[in-house]
N, C-alpha and C positions, 0 to 999 in steps of 0.2 A: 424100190429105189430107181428103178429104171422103167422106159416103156418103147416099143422095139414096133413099127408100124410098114405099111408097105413093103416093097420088093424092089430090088435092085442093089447097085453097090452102095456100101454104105454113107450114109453124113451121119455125123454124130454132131448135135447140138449143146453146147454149153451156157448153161444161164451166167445172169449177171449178179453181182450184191445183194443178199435182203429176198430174193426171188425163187423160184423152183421150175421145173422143168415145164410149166404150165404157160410160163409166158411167152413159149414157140407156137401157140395154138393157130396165130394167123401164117405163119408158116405151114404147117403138118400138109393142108390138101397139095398146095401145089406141091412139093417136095418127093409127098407119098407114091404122086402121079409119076415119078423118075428113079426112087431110091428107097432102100430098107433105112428108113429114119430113127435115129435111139436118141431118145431122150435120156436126160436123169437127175436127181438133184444130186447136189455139191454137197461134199461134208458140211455137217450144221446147218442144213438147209432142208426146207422140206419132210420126205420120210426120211432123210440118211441120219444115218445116227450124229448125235451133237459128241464129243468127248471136249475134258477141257482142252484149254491153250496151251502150248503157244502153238499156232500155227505156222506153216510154211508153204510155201509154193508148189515145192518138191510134192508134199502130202498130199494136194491136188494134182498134179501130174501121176503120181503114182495109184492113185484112183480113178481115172481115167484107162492107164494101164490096165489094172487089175479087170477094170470092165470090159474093154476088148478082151481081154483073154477069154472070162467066164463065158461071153459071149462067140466067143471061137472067132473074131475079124482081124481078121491078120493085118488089114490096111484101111484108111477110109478117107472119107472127106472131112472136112474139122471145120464147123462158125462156133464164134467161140463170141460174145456180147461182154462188153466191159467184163468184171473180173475174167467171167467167162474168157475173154481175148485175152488176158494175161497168161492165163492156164493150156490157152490154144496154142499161145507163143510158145510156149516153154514145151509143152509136150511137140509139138515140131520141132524144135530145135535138139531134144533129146531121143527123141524116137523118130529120127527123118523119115527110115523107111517103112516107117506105118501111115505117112501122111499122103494123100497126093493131092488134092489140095486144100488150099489150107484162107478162110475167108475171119477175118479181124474183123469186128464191130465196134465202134464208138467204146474204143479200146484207149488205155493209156501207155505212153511213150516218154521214155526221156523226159519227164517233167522238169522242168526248173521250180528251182525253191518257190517263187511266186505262183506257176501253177500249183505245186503240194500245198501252199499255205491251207486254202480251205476244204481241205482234206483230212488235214492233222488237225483244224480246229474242228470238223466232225466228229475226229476222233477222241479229244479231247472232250466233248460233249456228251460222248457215249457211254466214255469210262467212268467222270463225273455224274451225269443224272441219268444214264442209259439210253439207247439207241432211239426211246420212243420218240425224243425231242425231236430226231433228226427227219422223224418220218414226213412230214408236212412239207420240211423246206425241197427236201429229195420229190416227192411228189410234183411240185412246182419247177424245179428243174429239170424234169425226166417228161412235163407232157406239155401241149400247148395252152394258153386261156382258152383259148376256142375248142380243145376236144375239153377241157373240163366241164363245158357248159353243155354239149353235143352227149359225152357218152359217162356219165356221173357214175353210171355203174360199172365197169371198167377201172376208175380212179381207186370205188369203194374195196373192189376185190385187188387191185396192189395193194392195199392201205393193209386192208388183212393180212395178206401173204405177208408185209415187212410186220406187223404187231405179234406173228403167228413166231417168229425167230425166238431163238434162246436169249437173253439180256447177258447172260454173264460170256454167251461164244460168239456174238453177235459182233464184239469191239476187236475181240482174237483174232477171228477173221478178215476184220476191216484194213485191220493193219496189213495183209499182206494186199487188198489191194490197194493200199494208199502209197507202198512202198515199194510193191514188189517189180515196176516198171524198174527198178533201177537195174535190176541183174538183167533184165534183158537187151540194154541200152544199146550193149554193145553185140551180144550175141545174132539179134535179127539180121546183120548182117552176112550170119554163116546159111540162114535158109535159102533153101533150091525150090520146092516146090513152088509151082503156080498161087500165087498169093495176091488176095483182095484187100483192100483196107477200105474202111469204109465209117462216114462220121454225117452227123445231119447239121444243117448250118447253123442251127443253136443249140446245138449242143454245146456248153461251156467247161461241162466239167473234163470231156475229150475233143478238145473242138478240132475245127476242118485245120487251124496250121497245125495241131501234135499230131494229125493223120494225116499232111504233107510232109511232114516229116519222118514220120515212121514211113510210106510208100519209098521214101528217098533212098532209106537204108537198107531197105530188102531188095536187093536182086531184083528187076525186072517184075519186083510185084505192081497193080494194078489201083488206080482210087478211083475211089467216087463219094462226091458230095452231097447229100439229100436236100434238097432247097425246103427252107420255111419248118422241117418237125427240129424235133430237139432229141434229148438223149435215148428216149425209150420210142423213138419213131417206128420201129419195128412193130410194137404194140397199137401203135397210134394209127399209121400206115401201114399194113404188112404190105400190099400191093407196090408199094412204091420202095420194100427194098427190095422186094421178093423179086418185080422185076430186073433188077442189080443183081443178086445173087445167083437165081435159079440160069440164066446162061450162064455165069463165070461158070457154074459147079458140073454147069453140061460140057461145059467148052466146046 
């Protein structure tokens, strides 16, 4: 369920929707080079075990929890990638003194009903004729035209990872992140730690104004916009977040 690499103070990496602990790959070297890096998949993802629905937010935060302890780190660093950033939210906000600092990725905020709208028609997609439908359009959202043509193999193994999900825990979990931005709305306001936000300039489904907005609300946290990748730029580019990240997280 987990994988625990290099030396140093901790960052703990959070995947995103549909994903598993694999899609930090272009991250791990430079990271490993400064810190004891832990991956791991999310409930119903990957090797973690699937149980049914309903899901909640809390259940991800408290497995998070449960891993630092087993892991004996009393404190760490936190990037947390869409759901992942939802999950990053909330365990900062509930577990302050285990965070110090804490990096949001192409994360959702405060949506208004128009940004939810096609969220809830994913959702509605998934519960209806299951999650496979949605794989294609998410793929097309998540990378550029030009790495599609560039790195086909890359596109092949997301396509896997999201076909490779349970159908019936797949939609359970969607819902918490199509909705779960709302309990945070107001709470990101209470975070202290040093905080990143961070969104690529096509990225539409968390685009640069709902991470001008979320930067707005946190305390003295920090943004940055990636020019030209889109949601899954981390995959696409690691270098061009990695350079973003890796000072915030050295300070």
């Amino acid at each position: 369920m987990a994988e625990v690499s290099g030396d140093g103070p901790a960052v703990v990496l959070v995947h995103g929707m549909g994903l598993n602990m694999h899609m930090w790959r272009g991250q791990l070297a430079p990271l490993e080079h400064w810190f004891t890096v832990v991956r791991y998949d999310l409930l119903g993802h990957g090797t973690s075990t699937a149980r049914p629905g309903p899901y909640a937010l809390a259940d991800f935060v408290d497995q998070l929890a449960r891993l630092l302890d087993e892991l004996e780190i009393e404190r760490c660093h936190l990037l947390g990638f869409s759901l992942g950033g939802l999950i990053a939210q909330a365990f900062a906000i509930h577990h302050a003194g285990r965070v110090d600092r804490l990096a949001i990725l192409n994360a959702g905020y405060d949506r208004s009903d128009g940004e939810r709208a096609g969220m809830i028609e994913r959702l509605r997609i998934a519960l209806a004729d299951g999650y496979g439908g949605t794989v294609e359009t998410a793929l097309a959202r998540w990378f550029t035209p030009e790495f599609f043509l560039r790195r086909p193999e890359v596109i092949e193994q997301v396509r896997r990872w999201m076909h490779a999900n349970d159908a019936a825990v797949y939609p359970e979990i969607y819902r918490v992140l199509a909705y779960g931005d709302r309990e945070l709305a107001a709470a990101v306001t209470t975070l202290r730690c040093p905080t990143l936000v961070l969104s690529c300039e096509g990225d539409t489904g968390s685009p640069p104004a709902m991470a001008r907005r979320m930067a707005a609300a946190i305390p003295g946290a920090r943004l940055a916009i990636v020019p030209k990748l889109k949601h899954l730029g981390l995959m696409e580019d690691p270098s061009a977040i990695n350079d973003i990240v890796l000072p915030f997280l050295t300070g």
